[in-house]
One Martini backbone bead per residue (centre of mass of N, CA, C, O) as a GRO file, in nm:
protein
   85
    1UNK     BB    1  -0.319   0.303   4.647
    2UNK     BB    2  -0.386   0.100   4.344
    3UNK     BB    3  -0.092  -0.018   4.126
    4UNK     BB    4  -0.195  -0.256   3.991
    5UNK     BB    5  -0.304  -0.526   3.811
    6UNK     BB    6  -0.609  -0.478   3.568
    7UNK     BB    7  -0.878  -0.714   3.491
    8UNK     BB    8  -1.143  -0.652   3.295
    9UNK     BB    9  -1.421  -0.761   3.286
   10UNK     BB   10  -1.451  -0.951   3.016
   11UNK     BB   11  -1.056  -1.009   2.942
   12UNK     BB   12  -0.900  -1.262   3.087
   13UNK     BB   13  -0.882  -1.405   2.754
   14UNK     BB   14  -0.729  -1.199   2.537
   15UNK     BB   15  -0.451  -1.354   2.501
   16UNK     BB   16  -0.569  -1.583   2.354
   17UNK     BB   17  -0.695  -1.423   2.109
   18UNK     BB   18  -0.463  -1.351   1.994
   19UNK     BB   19  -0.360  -1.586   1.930
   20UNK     BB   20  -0.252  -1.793   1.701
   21UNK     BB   21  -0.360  -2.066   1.489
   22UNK     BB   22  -0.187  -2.252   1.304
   23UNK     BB   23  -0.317  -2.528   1.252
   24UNK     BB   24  -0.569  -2.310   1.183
   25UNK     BB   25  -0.628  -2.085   0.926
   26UNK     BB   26  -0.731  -1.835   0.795
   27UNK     BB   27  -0.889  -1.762   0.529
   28UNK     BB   28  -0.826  -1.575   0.261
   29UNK     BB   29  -0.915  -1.367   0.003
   30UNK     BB   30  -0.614  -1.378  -0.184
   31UNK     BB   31  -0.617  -1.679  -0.254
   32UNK     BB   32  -0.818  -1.627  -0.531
   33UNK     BB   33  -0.587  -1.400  -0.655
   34UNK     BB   34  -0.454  -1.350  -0.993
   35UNK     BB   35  -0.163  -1.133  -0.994
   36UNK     BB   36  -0.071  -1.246  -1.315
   37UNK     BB   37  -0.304  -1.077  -1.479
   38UNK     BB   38  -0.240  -0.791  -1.444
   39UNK     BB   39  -0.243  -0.521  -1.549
   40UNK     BB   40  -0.119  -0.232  -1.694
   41UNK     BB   41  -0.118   0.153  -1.686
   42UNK     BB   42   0.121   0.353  -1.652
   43UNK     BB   43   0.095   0.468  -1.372
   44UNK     BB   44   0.222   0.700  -1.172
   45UNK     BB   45   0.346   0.752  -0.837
   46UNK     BB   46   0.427   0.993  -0.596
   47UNK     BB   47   0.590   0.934  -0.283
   48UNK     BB   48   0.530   1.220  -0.146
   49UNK     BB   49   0.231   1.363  -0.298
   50UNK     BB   50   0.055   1.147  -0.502
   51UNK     BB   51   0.095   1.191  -0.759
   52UNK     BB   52  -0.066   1.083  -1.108
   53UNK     BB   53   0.073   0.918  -1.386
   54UNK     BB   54  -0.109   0.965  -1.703
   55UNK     BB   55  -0.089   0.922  -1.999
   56UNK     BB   56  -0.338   1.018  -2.133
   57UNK     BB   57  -0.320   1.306  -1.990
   58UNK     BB   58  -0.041   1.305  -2.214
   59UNK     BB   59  -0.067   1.208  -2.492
   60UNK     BB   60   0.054   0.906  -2.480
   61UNK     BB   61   0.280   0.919  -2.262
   62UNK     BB   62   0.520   0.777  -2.122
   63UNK     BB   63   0.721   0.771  -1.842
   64UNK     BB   64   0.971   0.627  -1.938
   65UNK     BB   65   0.948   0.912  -2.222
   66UNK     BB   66   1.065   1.099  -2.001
   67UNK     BB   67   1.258   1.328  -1.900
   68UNK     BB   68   1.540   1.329  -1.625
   69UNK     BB   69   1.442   1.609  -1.589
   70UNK     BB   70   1.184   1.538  -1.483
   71UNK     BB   71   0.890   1.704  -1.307
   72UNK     BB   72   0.686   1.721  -1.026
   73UNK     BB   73   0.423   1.933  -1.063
   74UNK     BB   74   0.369   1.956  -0.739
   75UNK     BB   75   0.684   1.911  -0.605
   76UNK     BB   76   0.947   1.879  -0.757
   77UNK     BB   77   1.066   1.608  -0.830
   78UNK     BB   78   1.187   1.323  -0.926
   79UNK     BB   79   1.159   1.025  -1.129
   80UNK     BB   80   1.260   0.867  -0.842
   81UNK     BB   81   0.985   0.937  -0.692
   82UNK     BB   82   0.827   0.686  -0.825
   83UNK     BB   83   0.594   0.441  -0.878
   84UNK     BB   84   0.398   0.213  -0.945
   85UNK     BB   85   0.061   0.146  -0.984
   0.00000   0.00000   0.00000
């Protein structure tokens, strides 16, 4: 039984093909948006369970001026488990 190292045919490049060319990078796409822009939505997602506070749909009040110890009423967590949408 043959327990060495085989590479499959039309693969013997791949190690070439991965290394990146730091000389010449390939254009992002990301290179053109500018990030500075972005609106505020006042949204929080609770990095737990997923839920969204959307300010909209609690009558207007902001995430910020909820109480300390208001909970994600999905999990049950506390206002220190959102990030900002």
């Amino acid at each position: 039984m043959y327990c060495g190292t085989h590479t499959p045919q039309g693969y013997e490049n791949l190690e070439a093909k991965r290394v990146m060319d730091l000389d010449h990078p390939v254009p992002t796409v990301f290179a053109e948006v500018d990030f500075s822009k972005r609106e505020e939505s006042g949204k929080y997602v609770c990095s737990i369970c997923g839920y969204v506070y959307d300010p909209a749909e609690h009558d207007g009040v902001a995430f910020e001026d909820l109480p300390d110890n208001w909970k994600c009423p999905r999990c049950k967590q506390s206002k220190a488990k959102f990030n900002k949408a």
